[in-house]
N, C-alpha and C positions, 0 to 999 in steps of 0.2 A: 186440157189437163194442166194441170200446174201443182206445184210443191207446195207441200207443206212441213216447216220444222219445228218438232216438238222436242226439248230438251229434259233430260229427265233428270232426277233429285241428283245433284252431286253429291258425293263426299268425299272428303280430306284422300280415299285412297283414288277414288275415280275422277277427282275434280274436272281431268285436263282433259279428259273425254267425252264426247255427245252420241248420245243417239238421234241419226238422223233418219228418220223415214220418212220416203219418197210415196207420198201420198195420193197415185194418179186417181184423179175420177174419173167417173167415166160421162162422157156426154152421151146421156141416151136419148134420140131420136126419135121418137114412137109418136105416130100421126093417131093411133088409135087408144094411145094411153095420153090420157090428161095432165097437163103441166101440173096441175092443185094436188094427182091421187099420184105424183113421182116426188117422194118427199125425200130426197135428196139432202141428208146432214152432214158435212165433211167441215168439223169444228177443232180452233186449237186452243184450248181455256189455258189461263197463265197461272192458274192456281200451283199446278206441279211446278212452271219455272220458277213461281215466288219463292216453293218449300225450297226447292233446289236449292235459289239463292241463298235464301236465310241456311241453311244446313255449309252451306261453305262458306259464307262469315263464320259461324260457328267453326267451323273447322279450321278458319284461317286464326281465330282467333284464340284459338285451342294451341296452336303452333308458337303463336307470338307471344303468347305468356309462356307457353314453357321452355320456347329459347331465348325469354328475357328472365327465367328463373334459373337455365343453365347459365346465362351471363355473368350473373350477379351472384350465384354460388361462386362463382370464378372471383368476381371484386371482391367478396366476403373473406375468400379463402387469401388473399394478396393485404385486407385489411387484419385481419385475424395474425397472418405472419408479420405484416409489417409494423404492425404493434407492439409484438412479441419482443421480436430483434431493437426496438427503439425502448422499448423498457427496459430492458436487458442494459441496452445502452445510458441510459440515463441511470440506472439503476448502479452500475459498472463504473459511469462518469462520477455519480455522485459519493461514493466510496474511495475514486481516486479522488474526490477534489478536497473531501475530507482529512484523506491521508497526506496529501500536498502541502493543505493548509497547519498541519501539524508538524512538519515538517517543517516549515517555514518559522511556524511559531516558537520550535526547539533551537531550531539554528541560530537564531535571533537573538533567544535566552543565550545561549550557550558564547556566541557574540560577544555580547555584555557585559558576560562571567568577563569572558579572556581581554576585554578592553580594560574594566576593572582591576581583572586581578594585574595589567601591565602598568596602570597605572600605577599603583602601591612597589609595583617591583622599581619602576624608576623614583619613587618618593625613597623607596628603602634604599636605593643606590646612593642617590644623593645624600641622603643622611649618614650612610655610611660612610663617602666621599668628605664630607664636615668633619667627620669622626677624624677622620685620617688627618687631615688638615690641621684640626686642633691640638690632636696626640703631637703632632711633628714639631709644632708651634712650642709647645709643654716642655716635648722633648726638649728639643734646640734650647729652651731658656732653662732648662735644667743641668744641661749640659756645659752652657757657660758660668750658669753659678757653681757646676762642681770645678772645671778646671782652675776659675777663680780664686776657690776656695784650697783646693788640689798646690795649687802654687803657690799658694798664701802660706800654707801647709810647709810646704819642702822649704820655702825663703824661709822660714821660722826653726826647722832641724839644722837646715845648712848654716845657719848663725850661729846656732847652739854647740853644732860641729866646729866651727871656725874658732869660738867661744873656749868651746872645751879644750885645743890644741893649743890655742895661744897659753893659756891660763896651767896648764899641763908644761910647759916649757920654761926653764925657770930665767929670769932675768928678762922675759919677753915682754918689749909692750903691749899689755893687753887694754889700755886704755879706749882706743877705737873701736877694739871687738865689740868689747862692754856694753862704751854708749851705743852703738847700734843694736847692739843684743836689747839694750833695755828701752830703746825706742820702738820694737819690734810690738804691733798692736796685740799679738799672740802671747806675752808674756804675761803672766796672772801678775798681780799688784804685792803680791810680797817677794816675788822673784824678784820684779824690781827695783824695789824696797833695800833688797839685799845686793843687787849690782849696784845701785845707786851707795850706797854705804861702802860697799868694797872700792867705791871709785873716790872716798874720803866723804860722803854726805852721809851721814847720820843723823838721824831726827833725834830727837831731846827724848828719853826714856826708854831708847832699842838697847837692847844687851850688845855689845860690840863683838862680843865670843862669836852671835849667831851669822854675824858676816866675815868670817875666816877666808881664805881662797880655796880651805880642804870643804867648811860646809856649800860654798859657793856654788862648786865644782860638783858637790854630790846632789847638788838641787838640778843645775843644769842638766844631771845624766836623767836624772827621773821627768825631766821634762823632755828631753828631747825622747825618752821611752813613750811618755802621753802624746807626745807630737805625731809619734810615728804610729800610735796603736789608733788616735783621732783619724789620723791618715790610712790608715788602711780602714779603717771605718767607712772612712767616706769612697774609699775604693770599690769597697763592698757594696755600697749603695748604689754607684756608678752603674755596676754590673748590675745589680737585683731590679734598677731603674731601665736600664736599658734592653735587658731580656725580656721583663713586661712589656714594653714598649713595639720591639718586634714580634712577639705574642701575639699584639692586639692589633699590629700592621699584617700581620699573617691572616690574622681573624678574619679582619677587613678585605682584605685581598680576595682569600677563599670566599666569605661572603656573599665579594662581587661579583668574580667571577661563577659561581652560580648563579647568581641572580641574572647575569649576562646566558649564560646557557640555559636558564629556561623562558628568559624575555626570547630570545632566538626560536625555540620551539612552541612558546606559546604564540608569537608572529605569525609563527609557519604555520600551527594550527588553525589563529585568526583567517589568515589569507586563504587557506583552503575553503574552512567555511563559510566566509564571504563568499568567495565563486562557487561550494555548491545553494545556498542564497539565491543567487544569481538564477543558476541554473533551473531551482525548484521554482521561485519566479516566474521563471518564463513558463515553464511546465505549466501553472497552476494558471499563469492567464489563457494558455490553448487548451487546454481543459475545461478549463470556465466558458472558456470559447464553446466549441462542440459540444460540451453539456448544454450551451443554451440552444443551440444549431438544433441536436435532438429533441428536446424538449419540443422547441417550438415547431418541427416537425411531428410529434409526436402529437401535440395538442389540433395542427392543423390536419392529421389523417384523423385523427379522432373525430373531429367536425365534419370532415368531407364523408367520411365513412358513415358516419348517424346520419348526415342528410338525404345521403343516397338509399339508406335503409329505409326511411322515411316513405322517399319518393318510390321506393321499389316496392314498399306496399300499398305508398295509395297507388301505383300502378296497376297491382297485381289485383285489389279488390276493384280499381275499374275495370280491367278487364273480363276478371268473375262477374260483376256484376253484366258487363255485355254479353258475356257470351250465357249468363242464366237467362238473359231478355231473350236475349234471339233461341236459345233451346225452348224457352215457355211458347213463343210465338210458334214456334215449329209444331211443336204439343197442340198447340190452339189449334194450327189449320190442317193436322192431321186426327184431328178430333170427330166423331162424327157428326159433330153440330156443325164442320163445314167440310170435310173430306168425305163424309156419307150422302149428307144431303148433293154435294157437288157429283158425286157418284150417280144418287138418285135421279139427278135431273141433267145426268150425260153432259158434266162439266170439266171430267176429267182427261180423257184419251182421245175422243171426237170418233170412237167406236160405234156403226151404226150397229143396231140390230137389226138381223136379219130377217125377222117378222114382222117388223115395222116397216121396211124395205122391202117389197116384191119383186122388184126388180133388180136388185141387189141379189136379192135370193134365189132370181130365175138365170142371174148372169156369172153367180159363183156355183151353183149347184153342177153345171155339168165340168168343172177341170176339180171338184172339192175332192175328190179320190186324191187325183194325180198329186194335187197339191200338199195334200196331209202324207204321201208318201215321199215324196222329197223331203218336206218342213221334219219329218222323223229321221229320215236316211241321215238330213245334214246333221240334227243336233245330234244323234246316236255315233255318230263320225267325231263328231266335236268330243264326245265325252269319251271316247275310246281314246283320243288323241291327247286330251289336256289330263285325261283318268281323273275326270269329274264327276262326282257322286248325284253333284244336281243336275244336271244335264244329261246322265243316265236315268234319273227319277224320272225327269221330263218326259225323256223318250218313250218312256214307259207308259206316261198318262196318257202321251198324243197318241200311242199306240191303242191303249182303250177307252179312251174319252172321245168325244162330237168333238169335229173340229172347229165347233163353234167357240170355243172353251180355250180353245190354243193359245189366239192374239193374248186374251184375259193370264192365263197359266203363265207364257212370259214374262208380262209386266209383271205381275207377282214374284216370280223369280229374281226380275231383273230389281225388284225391289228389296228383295229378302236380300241379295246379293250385296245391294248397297246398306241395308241396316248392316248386316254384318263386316264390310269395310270400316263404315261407323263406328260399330263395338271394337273391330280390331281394332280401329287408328285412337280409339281412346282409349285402348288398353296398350296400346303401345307409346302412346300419350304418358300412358300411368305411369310405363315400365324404364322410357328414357327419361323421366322424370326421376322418378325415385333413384332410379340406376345411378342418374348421374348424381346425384345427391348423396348417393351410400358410395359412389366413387370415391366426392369431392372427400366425404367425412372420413372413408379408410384411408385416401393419400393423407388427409391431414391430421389425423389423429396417430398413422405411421410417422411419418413426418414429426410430431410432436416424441411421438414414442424415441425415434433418433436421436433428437436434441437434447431429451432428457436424458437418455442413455451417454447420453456424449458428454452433456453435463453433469450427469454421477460420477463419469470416467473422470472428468478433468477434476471434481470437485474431493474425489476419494484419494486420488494423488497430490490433489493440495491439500489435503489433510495428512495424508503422511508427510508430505513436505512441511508445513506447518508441526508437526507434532516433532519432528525430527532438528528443523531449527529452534521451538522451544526446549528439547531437551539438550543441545550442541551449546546453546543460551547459558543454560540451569548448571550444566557443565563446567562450563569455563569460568562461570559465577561463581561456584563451587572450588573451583583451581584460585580466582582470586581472593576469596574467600579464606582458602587454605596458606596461599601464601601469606596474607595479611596475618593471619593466626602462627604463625611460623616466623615469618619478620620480629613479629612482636616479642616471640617469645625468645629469639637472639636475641634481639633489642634490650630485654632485660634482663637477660644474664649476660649482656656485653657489659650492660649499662651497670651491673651489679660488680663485675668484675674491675671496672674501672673504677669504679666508688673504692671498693678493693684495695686497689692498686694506688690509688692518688693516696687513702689511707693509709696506708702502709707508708708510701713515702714521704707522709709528711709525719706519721710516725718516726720512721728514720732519722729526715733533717731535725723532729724536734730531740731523738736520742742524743744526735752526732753533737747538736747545741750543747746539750747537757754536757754531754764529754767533755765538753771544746771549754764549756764554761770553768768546769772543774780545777783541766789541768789549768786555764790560765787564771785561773781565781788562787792556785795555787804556787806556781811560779810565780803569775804576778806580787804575791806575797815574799816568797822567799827574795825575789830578785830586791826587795826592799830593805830585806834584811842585814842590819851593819852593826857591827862595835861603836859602843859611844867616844867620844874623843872628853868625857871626863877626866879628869885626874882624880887616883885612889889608890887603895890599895892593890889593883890588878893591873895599875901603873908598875906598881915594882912585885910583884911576882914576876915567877919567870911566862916566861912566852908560850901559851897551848896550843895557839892558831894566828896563824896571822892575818884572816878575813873572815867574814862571816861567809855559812853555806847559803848557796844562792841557788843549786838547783843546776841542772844541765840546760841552761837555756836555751842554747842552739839547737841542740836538740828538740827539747820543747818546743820552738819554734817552726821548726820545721813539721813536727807531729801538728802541731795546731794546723798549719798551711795546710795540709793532707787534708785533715777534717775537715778545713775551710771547702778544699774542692771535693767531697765528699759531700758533703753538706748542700754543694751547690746542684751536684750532680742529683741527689734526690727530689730539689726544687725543678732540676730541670725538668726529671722524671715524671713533677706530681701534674707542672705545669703543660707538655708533652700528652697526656696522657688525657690531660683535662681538654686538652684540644683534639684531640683524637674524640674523645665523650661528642664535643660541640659539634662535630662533622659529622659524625653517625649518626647523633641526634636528626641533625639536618638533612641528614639521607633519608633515613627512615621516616621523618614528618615527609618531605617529599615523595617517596615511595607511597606515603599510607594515601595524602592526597592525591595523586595523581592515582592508583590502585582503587581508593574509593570513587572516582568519578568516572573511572571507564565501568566497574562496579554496577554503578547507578545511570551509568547508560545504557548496558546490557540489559539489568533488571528491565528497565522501560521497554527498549527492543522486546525481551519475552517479553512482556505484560500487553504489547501490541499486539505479538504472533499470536498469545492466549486470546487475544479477543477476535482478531480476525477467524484463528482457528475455530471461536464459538458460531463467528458468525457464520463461516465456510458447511460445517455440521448442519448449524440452523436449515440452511438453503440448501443442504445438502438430504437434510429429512424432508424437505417439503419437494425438492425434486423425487424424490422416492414417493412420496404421499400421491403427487401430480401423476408420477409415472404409472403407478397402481391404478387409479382414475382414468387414468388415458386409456392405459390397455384394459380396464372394462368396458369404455365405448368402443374401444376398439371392436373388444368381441363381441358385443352387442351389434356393432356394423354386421362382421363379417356374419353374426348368425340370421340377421334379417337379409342377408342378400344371399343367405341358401335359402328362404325364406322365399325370395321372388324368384331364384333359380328355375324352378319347373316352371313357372308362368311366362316368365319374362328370358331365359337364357335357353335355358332345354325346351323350348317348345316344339320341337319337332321341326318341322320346314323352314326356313330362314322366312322371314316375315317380308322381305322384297318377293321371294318367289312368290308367297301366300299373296299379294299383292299383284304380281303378275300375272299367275294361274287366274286368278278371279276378274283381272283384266280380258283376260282372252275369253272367260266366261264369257262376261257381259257384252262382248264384242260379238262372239256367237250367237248371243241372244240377240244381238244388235240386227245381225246377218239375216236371224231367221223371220225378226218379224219384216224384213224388208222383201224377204220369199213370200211375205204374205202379202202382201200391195198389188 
């Protein structure tokens, strides 16, 4: 006796399994039975281990494509995200680098402005500084021609004074007064004319009457009167000269010192914006940075991602195409042009038949009861145990069928058993396929569903945010705006007022003139007023008056002086007043520019938030658009995966046990045909 082992078809659920039977022959001995008429065939054809094999290639190769299509759903789903977030990224980068570089480009401008405009402010200093310089220069030499003139002045009354006392005293030497009085460069050429005559020189054809000591005497008063009225002349100019003068040092002063406080502020301005420069600089080059960083990360999953796509399907259609080889070949030798004919000519099981064998059939015929009642007992056991429907069938056939049929019934069985392993393991094939595929697509189309819902979230609140800084923007544009409209409108009824008011006072000074002209256009007259020193008849009348009226001149004098400071007091008024104009002027130009440049910085600010806020909307409609999108694959997952529900989830039995159960089948079968040996 000796073994024989025949292996039967695997499949993907039975692979790890064989059937072994123990194929004892028998040596039969018979001196009376001929070695040629004991045909004796105990065969094991490799056709069945071929199919076998090819059938678990196929099975293996069933497996290794679709846990290289679970894998690569997995890298797709890692490429698909990692995409996503790098776009995002570059996308995000590119907006900031945008924003960076506009930033840089404003501050820059803005830079420029404030270096400019600091330039013109130290040109205007220093010109103003000159101003100052040459006023003072002006001054000073104005100054000493008036004292000059001032003392030239009084040395010329003071003679006329001295003049007048000597000559007023009677028997006085007035000889010296004289001649210095008429050397004096201040005295007109007939004055004199007439001291030189009074001191004995008379030119050839003067009247001698007209150089008396009384007409002498009354020329001298009306001169040292012009002496004294040239002198406060030039008093008055002194003053009119020197209040301009500090006027226009006041001007100057104020001026500078403005111009000094807003060099200060526009510095302080420069220097901040320089350091934020700086600052957006560096921003914009790590920016630039990681924009490149993701890009080129984004460019190289790009590549890695399509080549593996690539290769994942010419994988995939290699291995299609092996595993449709080896299913066709399987078709081929289970076809009956070689699994019938191999049948036919007993190339399959190594099954004798028992009519062809006599001795076969005279050596099993007397235990073939006993044996077909065990071979029932055991499978009828088997199926009560595993509550197997086939193996209940079985029991049934073996129970009314020749036990000739049994060995045959088994393999059948144990064949049908493995087709249908077959069918299950490639419908379970289908099912963790598909399954994990409607997984990968629900987690990631959820997944997506998130993100977009996260980016509505964040994108609706930067839209109120946006919409909230553009209107906080429009606001205080609006407030500067109003106050510029409001400035202006003081500005011009200051500005009206003081037109007004300098009006009016120089109204006044030109009245108080008038006045002042009057009374002294009128004393001045009277005060010249004299009796003649003729001889006539009003020589010898009697006496009516003994001076001419002349007026209350002290009086008058003093009224003029009043006027005088009356007069000044409205120049001080117009001038005062006109410098008051120059200052507000200068506030208000200051106010308007510096009011229209933050102004039109704001404006720019909104005009930024408006566009971002468009762009924010934009991306904010096409996340809703994407969202709506997503959540109809979505539910288009979720309805194809009720879809494989009944087939693939609720199918009743867990498909290990279905697996199992039908292991212990075929192991039974195993059992039984080895009761048959």
């Amino acid at each position: 006796p000796g073994g024989v082992t025949t292996e039967l078809a695997p499949s993907p659920a039975v692979s790890s399994f064989q059937v072994e039977v123990g194929m004892k022959g028998l040596l039969l001995f018979a001196a009376t039975v001929s070695c040629d008429a004991a045909r004796v065939r105990i065969s094991a054809t490799p056709l069945n281990k071929v199919v076998s094999m090819l059938e678990s290639m196929a099975s293996k190769g069933k497996e290794e494509k679709h846990a290289e299509a679970v894998a690569f759903a997995t890298f797709q789903q890692w490429c698909d995200n990692t995409r996503s977030e790098k776009q995002r990224a570059v996308s995000d980068g590119d907006q900031e680098k945008s924003e960076l570089e506009a930033t840089v480009d404003k501050t820059k401008a803005e830079i420029e402005d404030l270096a400019d405009h600091l330039d013109r402010l130290e040109e205007d200093m220093s010109s103003w500084e000159g101003d100052k310089t040459a006023a003072t220069e002006i001054r000073k030499k104005e100054h000493e021609d008036y004292e000059a003139l001032h003392k030239d002045y009084q040395e010329s009354i003071d003679a006329l004074k001295n003049a007048l006392e000597v000559l007023s005293k009677p028997g006085a030497d007035s000889h010296e007064s004289l001649v210095a009085l008429a050397e004096s460069k201040r005295i007109p050429d007939f004055a004199r004319n007439r001291l030189m005559a009074l001191l004995g020189f008379v030119s050839e054809g003067e009247n001698p009457d007209d150089f008396t000591p009384t007409a002498v005497i009354d020329m001298l008063q009306k001169l040292e009167d012009k002496f004294k009225g040239e002198q406060l002349k030039t008093e008055k100019t002194e003053i009119e000269e020197k209040g301009s003068y500090e006027q226009l040092i006041q001007r100057l002063d104020s001026n500078i010192d403005a111009a000094e406080d807003e060099k200060a502020a526009k510095t302080d301005r420069k220097t901040a914006q320089e350091a934020k420069l700086g600052a957006a600089k560096g921003e914009l080059k790590q920016t630039t940075k990681a924009l490149g960083s993701d890009t080129k990360y984004l460019k190289d999953t790009t590549t890695m991602c399509q080549r593996k796509a690539e290769e994942f399907e010419a994988n995939q259609m290699s291995r299609a195409g092996e595993i449709n080889a080896v299913e066709k070949a399987v078709s081929i030798l289970k076809s009956d042009e070689v699994s019938g004919t191999a049948e036919k000519n007993g190339m399959t099981d190594g099954e004798e038949d028992p009519d062809e064998n006599p001795v076969l059939l005279q050596l099993r015929s007397s235990t073939m009861s006993e044996r077909k009642d065990r071979i029932w007992a055991f499978i009828k056991t088997k199926a009560v145990l595993f509550k197997s429907k086939p193996l209940e069938l079985l029991a049934l056939k073996i129970e009314n069928d020749p036990f000739v049929k049994v060995k045959r019934m088994i393999y059948d069985l144990i064949n049908q058993l493995i087709d249908e392993a077959n069918q299950e393991a490639s419908q379970k094939e289908f099912c963790d396929k598909e399954l994990a595929e409607n997984k990968l697509t629900r987690d990631r189309k959820t997944e997506q569903v998130e993100k977009l819902q996260a980016e509505i979230e964040e994108r609706t609140a930067k839209a109120g945010q946006y919409a909230k800084k553009v209107a906080d923007l429009g606001r205080q544009i609006k407030e500067l705006q109003d106050a510029m409209t409001e400035s202006t409108k003081q500005r011009f009824a200051e500005k009206a007022e003081n037109k007004q008011t300098i009006n009016e006072a120089a109204a006044g000074q030109r009245a108080v003139a008038q006045a002042k002209q009057v009374l002294q256009a009128y004393y001045g007259q009277a005060e010249s007023n004299s009796f003649g020193f003729m001889q006539g008849p009003a020589d010898d009348a009697p006496s009516t008056a003994t001076s001419a009226h002349t007026g209350d001149q002290s009086g008058a004098s003093g009224i003029i002086g009043m006027l005088e400071v009356v007069e000044s007091d409205f120049g001080r008024l117009a001038a005062t007043t006109q410098e008051d104009e120059d200052q507000a002027e200068r506030d208000y130009e200051k106010f308007m520019d510096e009011t229209k440049q933050d102004k039109a910085v704001k404006e720019v600010d909104q005009e930024n938030y408006r566009e971002r806020s468009q762009t924010n909307d934009e991306r904010l409609h096409s996340a809703k658009n994407d969202l709506e999108a997503t959540n109809a694959n979505l539910e288009a997952a979720m309805e194809y995966f009720e879809k494989l529900r009944p087939d693939c989830v609720d199918a009743g039995t867990a498909y290990d046990e279905r697996v199992s159960k039908r292991k212990e089948e075929i192991e039974s079968l195993q059992e039984a045909l080895q009761l048959l040996d």
